[in-house]
N, C-alpha and C positions, 0 to 999 in steps of 0.2 A: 504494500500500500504506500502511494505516495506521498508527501508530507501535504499537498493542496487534498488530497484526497481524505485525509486525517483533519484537516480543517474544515471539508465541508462538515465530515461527520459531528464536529464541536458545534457549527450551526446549527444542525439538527436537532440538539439536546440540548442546545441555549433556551432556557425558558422564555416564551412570547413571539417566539420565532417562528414565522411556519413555511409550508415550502412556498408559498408566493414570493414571501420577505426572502427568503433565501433565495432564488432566482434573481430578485431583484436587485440584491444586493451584490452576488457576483457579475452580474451584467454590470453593473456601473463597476463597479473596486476591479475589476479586470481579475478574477480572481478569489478564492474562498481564502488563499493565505492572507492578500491584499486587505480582505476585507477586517481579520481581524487586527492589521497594522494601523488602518484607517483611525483618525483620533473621531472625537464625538461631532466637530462642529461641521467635518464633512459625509458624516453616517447620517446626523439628523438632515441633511438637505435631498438624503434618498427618496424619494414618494414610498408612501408605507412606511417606512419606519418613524417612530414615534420616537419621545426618550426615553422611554421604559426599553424599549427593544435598543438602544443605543448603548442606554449604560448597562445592559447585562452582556452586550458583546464587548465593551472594553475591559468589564470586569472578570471577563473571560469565564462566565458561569459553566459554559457548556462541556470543557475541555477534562475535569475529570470524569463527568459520564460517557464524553467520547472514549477513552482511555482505558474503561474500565469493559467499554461493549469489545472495542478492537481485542483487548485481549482476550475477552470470552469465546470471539466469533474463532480465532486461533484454535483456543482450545477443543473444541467440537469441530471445526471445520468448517463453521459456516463460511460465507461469503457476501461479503457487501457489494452492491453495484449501485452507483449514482448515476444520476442522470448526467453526468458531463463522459462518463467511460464510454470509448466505444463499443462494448455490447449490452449496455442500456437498451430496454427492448424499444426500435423505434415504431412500434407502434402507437407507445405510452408518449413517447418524447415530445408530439408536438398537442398532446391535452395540455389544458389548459388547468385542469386540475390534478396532475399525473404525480405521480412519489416522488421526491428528489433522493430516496434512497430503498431500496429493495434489498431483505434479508432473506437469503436463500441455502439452502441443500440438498444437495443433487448436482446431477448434471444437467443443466439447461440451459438450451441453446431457444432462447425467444424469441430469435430472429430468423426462423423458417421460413420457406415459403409460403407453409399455410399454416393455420392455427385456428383452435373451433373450441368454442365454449360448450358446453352442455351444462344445463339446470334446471331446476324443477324440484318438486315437491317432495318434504322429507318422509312423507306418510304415501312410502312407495306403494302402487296395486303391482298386480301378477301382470297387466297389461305396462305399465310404465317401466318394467323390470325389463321385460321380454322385448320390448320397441328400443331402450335403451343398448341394450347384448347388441341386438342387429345394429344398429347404426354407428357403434365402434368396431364390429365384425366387417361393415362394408367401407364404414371408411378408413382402414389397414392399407390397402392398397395405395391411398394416395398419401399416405405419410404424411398428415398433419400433426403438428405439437396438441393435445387434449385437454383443456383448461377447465377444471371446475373446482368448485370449495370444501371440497372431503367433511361436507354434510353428510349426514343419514341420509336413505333414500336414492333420487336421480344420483347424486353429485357420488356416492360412496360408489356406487353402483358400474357409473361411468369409469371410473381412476381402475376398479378390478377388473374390467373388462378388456382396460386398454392392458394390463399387466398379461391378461391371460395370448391377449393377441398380440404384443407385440409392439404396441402405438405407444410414443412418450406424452407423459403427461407429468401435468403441473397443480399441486392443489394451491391455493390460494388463500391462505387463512385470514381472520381475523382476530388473531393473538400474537405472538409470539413464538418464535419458532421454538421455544422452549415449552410451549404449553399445546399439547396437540389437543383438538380439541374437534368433537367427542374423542375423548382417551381410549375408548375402544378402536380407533382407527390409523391408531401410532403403530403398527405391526404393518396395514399397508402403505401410508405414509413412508415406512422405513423401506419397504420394497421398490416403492415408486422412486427412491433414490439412485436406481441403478440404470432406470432411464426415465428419465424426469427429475422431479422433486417437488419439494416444498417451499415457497414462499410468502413473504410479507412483509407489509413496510412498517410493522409495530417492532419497538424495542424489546428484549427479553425481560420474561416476565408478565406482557402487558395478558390480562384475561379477556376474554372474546366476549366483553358486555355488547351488550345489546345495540347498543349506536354505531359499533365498529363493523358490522354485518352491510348497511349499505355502502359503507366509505371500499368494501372487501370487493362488492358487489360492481364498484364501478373498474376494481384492476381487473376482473374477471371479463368483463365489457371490452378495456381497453386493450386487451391482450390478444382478441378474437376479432375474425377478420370477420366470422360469422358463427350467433348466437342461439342455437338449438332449446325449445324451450319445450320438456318430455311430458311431466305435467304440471298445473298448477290450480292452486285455488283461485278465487274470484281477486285475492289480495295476497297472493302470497310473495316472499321475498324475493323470487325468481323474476316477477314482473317490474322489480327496482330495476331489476339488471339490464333486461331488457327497453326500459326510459334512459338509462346512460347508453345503450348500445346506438340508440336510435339518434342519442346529443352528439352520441362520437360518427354519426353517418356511415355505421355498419349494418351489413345485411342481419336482419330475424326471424326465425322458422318456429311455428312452432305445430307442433303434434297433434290434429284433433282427435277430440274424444267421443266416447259415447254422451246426448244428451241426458241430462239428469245425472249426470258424473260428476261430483264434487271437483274430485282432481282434475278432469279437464275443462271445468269453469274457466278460467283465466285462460288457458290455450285459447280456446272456441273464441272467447272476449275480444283476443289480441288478433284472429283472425276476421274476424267480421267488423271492426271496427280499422281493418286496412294496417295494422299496427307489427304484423306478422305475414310474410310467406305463409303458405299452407303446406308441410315438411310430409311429403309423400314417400321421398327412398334420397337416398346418397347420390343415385346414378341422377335424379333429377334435378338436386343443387346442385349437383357437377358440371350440369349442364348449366343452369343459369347463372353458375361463376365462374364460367367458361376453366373450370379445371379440366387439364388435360392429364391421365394416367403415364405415369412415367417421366413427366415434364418435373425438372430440380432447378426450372427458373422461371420465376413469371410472367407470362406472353407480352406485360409490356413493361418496360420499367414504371415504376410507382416514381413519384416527386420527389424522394429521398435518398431515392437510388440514383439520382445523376449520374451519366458518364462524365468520367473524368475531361476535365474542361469544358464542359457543357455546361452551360445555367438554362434550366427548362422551367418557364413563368407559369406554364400552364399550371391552373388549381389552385393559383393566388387572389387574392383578392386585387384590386385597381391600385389602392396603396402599396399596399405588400411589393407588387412590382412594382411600383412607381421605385419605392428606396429601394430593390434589386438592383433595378437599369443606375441610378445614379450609383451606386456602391461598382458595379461592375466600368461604369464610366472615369467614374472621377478616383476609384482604388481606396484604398485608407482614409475615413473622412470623418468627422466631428460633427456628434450627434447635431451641435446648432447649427452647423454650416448647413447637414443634411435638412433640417429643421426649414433654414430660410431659402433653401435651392427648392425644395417642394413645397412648402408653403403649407407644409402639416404642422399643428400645433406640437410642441415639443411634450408635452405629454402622454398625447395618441400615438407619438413619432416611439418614444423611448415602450410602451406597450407592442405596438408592430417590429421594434427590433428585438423585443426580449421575445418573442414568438417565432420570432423568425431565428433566432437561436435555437430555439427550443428544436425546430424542423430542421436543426442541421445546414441552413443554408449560410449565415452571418456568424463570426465570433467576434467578442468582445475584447477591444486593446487600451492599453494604460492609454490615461487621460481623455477617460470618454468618446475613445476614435471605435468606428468597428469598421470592418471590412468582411468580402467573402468569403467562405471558404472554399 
């Protein structure tokens, strides 16, 4: 671990700090070592940070609970990834509400070419069970990464299925990687480590109360190209998932049921109200996601994957290109300069380049300049 990298982790565990403030903050400081060098009279002119978040990072509150997780994560083996490392999963990278740090175990690789959520209802039937088996059984062939929350039910159900066939998978908790949770399902948890694993962005220790279930709900979202929903109730947690899937402008399928079927209330709901595909077989999302069998790269480059030397605008918004074309014009340049060349207000400007960070396209350089990358 690097020494900027051991700094973002002390912002993470700076009391009042959270990962907005922390983007923010290294966008401007050029830097998470920068930012803790930074004295107070230039942290407070950040937008967002306040002096309470000022004087706990000069005070340097955060750096023995960094200090104390880095050497845990040693110990056991876990693994930190932030959002500035290249294998940050870029799917998360360019949310807006994405981790700025993911606690992981296992092998995994987030940046496949395909990846697919399943969830659904913890109060599994013989039908949600047997729909679940088939559609990790047919989708093995096309080697997607398997994403769900090692819930009872869909979520357990899915992680053993991809085990038996073969498919990596990812559980996504809402605790801490120290607290498996239900405790009954740390036996395949610990299996899923040998292709997949476990992840989360809660520190060790934290317990899977109640409010951390939809914040869980939305990595589970961001990490799926496309969200399978096996069953659900008229309310149940699966259908949170499914509202971030639809904020992130990902595809969603879900399973219809019998009428008068508790658990596929919510399926039937999501599809009659246009809010869901209607999830027939593997072979027919494959078709309308134009997956191709045997293909280990995707038929067109995505926005993130530029070729080298290429700047590709398409999938920006009018702004967003606008400070492309001037950054690519003018090279290294200074957010006011960029500010009074475009005629964007400087603090729309300095939001469109921390996002545009975020998508990999712009880094941040000392004295508030950014450029391409």
């Amino acid at each position: 671990m690097t020494e900027d990298q051991i700094a973002v982790l002390a912002l993470v565990r700076t009391p009042s700090v959270g990962s907005v403030t922390i983007r923010q903050l290294i966008s401007y400081c050029g830097g998470a070592e920068k930012v803790h060098r930074s004295d107070y009279k230039k942290l407070i002119k950040i937008p967002g940070v306040g002096d309470k978040v000022a004087r706990s990072i000069i005070g340097k509150h955060g750096w023995t609970e960094a200090e104390k997780e880095f050497e845990r994560c040693n110990k056991i083996g876990a693994k930190l990834t932030f959002y500035t490392d290249p294998d940050y999963p870029k799917r998360l990278k360019p949310l807006y509400d994405s981790p700025v740090l993911l606690y992981s175990q296992g092998v995994i690789d987030y940046n496949v070419v395909r990846t697919v959520g399943i969830v659904g209802t913890r109060k599994i039937t013989d039908y949600g069970k047997s729909v679940t088996e088939a559609i990790i059984k047919e989708l093995a062939p096309y080697q997607p990464l398997l994403v769900s929350g090692l819930a009872y039910g869909i979520d357990i159900t899915a992680h053993r299925a991809c085990l038996k066939n073969g498919v990596p998978t990812v559980g996504v908790m809402a605790s801490g990687l120290d607290v498996i949770y239900p405790a009954v399902h740390k036996r395949t948890a610990e299996e899923m480590q040998a292709n997949g694993g476990i992840v989360t962005e809660n520190p060790f220790g934290t317990k899977p109360d109640f409010m951390r279930f939809p914040a869980r709900n939305r990595i589970i979202a961001g990490l799926s190209d496309v969200t399978i929903v096996v069953e659900s109730a008229k309310k149940g947690g699966s259908l949170i998932t499914t509202e971030y899937a639809q904020n992130y402008h990902r595809e969603v399928y879900a399973v219809p049921g019998n009428l008068g079927s508790t658990y596929s209330e919510g399926c039937n709901q999501l599809i009659r109200n246009n809010k869901a595909n209607l999830f027939s077989s593997v072979e027919e999302m494959a078709h309308d996601l134009q997956w191709v069998l045997g293909q280990t790269e995707p038929k067109a480059p995505s926005r993130y994957d530029k070729p080298e030397g290429e700047l590709v605008f398409e999938g920006f918004t009018q702004d967003e290109g606008q400070v492309l074309a001037l950054l690519k014009k003018g090279g290294d340049m200074q957010i006011d300069d960029m500010s009074w060349q475009s005629g964007i207000h400087l603090g729309k400007l300095a939001t469109l380049l921390l996002n545009l960070e975020f998508q990999g396209m712009v880094r941040s350089l000392p004295g508030k300049k950014y450029a391409l990358i």
